[in-house]
N, C-alpha and C positions, 0 to 999 in steps of 0.2 A: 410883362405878364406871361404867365403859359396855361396852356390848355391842356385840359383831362375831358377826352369826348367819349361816348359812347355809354350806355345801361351800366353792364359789368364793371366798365373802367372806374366808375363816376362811383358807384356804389362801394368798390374795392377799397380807394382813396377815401371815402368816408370812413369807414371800417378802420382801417390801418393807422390814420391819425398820422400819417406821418408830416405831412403838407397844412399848410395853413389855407384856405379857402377864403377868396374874397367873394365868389357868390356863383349862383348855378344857373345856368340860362335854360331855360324850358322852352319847346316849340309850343305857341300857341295852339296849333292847331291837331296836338298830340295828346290823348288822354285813354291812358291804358294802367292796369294794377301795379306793372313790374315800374313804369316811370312813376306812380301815385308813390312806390316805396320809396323813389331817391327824394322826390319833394318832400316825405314825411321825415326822412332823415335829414335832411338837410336844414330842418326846421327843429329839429330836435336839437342840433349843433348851435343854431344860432346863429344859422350861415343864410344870409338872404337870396331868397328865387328869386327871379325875374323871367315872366313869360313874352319873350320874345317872337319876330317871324324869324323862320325856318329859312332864310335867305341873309340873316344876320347870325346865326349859327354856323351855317356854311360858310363862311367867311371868318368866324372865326374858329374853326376848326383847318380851315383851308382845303375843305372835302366837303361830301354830302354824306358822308358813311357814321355820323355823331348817333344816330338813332333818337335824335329830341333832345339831349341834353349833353352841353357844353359846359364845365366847372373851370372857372379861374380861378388859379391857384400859383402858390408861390411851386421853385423850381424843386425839383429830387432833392431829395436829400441825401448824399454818396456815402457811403462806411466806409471802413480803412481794414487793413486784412484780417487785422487783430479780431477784428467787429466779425467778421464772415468766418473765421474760428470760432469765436466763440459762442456763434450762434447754430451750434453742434444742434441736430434732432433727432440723431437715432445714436445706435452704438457704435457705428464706423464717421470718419465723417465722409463729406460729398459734397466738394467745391467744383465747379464751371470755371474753367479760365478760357476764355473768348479771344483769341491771337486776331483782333484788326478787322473784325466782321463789322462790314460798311451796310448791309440792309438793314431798316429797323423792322420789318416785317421778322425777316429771319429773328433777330433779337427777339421780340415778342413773341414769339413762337415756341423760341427755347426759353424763356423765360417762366411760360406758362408749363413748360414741361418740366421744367426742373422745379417748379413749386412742387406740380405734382406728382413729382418722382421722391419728394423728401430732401431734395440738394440743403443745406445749409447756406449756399448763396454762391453769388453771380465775380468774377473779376473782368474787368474793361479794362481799356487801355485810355488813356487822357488825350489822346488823338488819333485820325485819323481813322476811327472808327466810330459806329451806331454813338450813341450816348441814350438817355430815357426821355423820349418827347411825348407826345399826344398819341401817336400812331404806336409808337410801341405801347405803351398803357394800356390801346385799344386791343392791338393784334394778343398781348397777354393776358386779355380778360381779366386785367387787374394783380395780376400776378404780380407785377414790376410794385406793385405797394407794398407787398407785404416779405419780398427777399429783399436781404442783404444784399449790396451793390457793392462792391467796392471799385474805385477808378484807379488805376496806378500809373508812374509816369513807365515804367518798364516791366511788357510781360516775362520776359527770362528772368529775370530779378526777382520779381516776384515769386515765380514759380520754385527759384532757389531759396527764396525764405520757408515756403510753405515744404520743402524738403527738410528745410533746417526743423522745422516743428513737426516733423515725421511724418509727412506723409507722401506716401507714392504717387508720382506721375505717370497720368497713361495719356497719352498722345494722339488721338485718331487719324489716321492719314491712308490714303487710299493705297501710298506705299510699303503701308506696314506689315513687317514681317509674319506676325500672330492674326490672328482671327481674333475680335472684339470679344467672343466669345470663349474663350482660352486663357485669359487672365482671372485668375481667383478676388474678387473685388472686397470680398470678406477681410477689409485693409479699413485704416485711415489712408482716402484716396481724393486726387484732382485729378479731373480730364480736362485736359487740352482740344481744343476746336480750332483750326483756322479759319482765314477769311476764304469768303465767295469766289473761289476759282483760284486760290493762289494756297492751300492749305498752312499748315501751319511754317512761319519759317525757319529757316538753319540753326539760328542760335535756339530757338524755340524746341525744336524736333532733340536738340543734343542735350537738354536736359531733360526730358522724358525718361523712365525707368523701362518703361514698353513700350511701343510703337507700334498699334491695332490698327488693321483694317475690318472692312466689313466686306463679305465675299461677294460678287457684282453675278450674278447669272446670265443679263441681256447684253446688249451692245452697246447702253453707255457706260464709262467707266468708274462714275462716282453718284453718292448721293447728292441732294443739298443737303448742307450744314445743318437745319434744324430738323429736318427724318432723320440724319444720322444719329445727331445726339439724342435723341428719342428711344432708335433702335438701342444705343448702348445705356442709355440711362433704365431702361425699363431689364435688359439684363442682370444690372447691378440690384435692382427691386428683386427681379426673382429669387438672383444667386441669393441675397441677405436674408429673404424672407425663408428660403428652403432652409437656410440655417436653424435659422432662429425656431421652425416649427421641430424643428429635432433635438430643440431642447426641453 
């Protein structure tokens, strides 16, 4: 079984259809508008409630942080590259390749940012890093329903496919030569992220076209991973948009 906990997450998954639903657990002792809405959807589906205590949700969330309602459901359902091509939403594209990022928090976070940034979808690596659980679901506010995932067994590979289909790699790394802000993104583009304290790696960094950082003012020397890709993803939002208003 897997879990989809939390208001947004639970409602997002209904929405998106991507997941089959075996049924929604309700805290007995919760009754507010915004949870009244996932009962009423969830009844609208055909998907059965059960109001449960709030001590059998904790436990199957593995937290207290569900806000009343726990969804069993079957697992993600992953894309393949092809899928996150061609799930293009604007006139440039804007893929996430995620080098080994082990928090799911972090995941969820960027996850929820690159919905809202217009990204066309997300690339993972098949081990060794986050995958989509409950907690990511939760931290993305449901975001993780409705982008393209795709898992691959190798991000450099990858990375050199999605070159082959023309688009430019840019690379964030605290080492990089450019300012994040310096590169024209008005491209078909992928940004590159590495993991949590270890950035992206060698093979990784050497097929990048650009290699940005983000300029540091204080006295630590990097961001985290999911402010960074925010900073840069909301960049690419402006750059595209000043464009497009000059047309």
């Amino acid at each position: 079984m897997h879990f989809i906990y939390g208001i947004n997450a639970v409602a997002e998954a209904l929405k998106a259809r991507g997941r089959s639903f075996e049924w929604v657990g309700v805290a007995k002792d919760r009754h507010d508008l915004r949870l009244q809405r996932v009962i009423d959807e969830s009844r609208r589906n055909g998907i059965a409630v059960r109001f449960v205590p709030r001590a059998e949700l904790d436990r199957m969330a593995g937290n207290n942080a569900h806000q009343g309602v726990v969804a069993v459901t079957s697992a993600k359902q992953y894309s393949d590259l092809d899928d996150v091509l061609a799930a293009k939403r604007g006139q440039y594209s804007l893929v996430i390749v995620l080098d080994g990022l082990e928090d799911p928090h972090n995941l969820g976070a960027i996850l929820r940012t690159a919905d809202a940034a217009g990204a066309d979808g997300v690339v993972i690596p098949e081990r060794r890093a986050a995958g989509v659980t409950g907690t990511v679901a939760k931290v993305s506010a449901g975001a993780s329903e409705h982008l393209p995932i795709a898992k691959v067994t190798n991000i450099a590979r990858a990375l050199q496919d999605l070159k082959s289909k023309n688009l430019w790699i840019v690379g964030l790394d605290e080492h990089g030569t450019q300012t994040y802000d310096s590169v024209d993104y008005k491209m078909d583009c992928a940004i590159a992220l590495g993991a949590e304290g270890k950035g992206l790696h060698d093979l990784v960094r050497k097929r990048c076209d650009f290699v940005v950082s983000i300029p540091m003012l204080g006295k630590v020397p990097s961001l985290n991973v999911s402010v960074a890709a925010g900073v840069v993803l909301y960049e690419i939002v402006r750059q595209r948009k000043a464009a497009s208003n000059l047309k």
